[in-house]
C-alpha positions as CSV (number, residue, x, y, z in Angstrom):
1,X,35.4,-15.2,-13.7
2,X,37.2,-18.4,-14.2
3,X,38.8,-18.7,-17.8
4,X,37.6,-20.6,-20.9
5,X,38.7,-24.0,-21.5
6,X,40.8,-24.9,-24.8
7,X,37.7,-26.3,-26.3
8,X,35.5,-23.5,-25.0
9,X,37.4,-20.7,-26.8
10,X,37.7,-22.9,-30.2
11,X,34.0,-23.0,-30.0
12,X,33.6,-19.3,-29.4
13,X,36.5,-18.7,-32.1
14,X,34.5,-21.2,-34.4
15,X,31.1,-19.5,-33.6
16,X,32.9,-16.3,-34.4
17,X,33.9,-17.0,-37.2
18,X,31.2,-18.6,-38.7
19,X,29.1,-15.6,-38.1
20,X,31.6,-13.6,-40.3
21,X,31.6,-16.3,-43.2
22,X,27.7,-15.6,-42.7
23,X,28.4,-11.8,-43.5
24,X,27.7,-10.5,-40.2
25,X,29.7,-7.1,-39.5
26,X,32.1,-7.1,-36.9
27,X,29.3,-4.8,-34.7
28,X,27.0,-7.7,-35.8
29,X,29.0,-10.6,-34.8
30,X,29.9,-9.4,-31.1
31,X,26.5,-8.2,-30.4
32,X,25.4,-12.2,-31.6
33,X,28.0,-14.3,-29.8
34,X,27.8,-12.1,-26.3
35,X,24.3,-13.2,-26.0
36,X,25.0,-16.6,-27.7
37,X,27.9,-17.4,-25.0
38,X,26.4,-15.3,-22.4
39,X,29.9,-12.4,-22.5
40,X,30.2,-9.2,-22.7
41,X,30.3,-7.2,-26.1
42,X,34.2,-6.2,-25.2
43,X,35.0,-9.7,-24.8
44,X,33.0,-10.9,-27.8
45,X,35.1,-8.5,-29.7
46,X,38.2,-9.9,-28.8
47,X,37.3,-13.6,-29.7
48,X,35.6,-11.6,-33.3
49,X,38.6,-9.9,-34.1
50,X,40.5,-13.1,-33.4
51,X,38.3,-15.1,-35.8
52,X,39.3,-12.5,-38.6
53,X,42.4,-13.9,-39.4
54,X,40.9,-17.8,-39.2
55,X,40.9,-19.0,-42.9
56,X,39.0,-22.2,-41.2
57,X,37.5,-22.9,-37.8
58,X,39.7,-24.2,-35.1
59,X,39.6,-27.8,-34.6
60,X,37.2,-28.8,-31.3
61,X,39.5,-30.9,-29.0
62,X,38.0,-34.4,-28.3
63,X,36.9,-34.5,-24.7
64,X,39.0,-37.0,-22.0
65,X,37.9,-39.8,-20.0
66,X,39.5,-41.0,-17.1
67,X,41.4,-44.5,-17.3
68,X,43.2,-46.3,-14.4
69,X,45.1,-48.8,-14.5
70,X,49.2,-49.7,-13.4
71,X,52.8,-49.5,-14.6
72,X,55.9,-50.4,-13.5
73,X,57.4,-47.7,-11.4
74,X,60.2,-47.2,-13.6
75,X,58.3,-47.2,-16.9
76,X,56.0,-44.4,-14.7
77,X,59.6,-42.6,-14.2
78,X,60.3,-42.6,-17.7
79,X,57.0,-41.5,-18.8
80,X,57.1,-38.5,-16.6
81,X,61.0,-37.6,-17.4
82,X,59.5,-37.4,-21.1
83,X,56.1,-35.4,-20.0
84,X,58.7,-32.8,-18.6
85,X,61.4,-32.9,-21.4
86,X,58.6,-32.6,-23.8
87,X,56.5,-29.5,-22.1
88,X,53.5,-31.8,-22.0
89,X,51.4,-33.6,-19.2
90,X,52.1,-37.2,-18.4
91,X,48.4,-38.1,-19.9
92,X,49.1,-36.3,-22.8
93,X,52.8,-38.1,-23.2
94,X,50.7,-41.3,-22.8
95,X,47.7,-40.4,-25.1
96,X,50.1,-39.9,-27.9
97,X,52.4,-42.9,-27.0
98,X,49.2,-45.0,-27.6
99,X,47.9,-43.4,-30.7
100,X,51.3,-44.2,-32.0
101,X,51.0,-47.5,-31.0
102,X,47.6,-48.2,-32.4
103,X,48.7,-46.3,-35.6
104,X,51.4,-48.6,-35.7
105,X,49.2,-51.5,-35.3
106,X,46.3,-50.5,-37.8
107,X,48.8,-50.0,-40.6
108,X,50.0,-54.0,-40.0
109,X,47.1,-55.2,-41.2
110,X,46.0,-56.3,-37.2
């Protein structure tokens, strides 16, 4: 069994826990999100007991879209030397570069 994406466990965590704002009991709650998400009740628990010590749901992470286009080799070198130094991926380096930027750019008044 392949495991969840990021934003498939913050919708099971955020499915969780909504049942147990809903006053589900734990028993409840797995029995609920196994058949909603299609798990089993040992692995519904886990995601449950998780979403116990949520004070609010976990935010969904906006989905990608693919984007081509082309760089300079050496500003691709420094993008990935950052990527690395930073723990990240060299689209996330770049995704956040550009909100930056646009940030940046909204708050001129452009």
């Amino acid at each position: 069994m392949p495991r969840s994406t990021d934003s498939q466990r913050a919708e099971r965590l955020n499915a969780a826990h909504g049942l147990l704002a809903r006053g589900l009991s734990v028993a409840q709650a797995c029995v609920s999100l196994a058949s909603q998400f299609a798990m089993s009740r040992r692995h519904a628990y886990r995601y449950v007991q998780e979403a116990q010590s949520l004070t609010v749901p976990v935010p969904l992470a906006e989905s990608s879209v693919a984007v081509t286009f082309k760089l300079p080799p050496s500003l691709v070198q420094d993008i990935r030397a950052r990527a690395v130094s930073d723990g990240t991926t060299i689209s996330e380096t770049v995704a956040r570069a550009l909100s930056a930027y646009l940030a940046g750019v909204r708050g001129h008044g452009a």
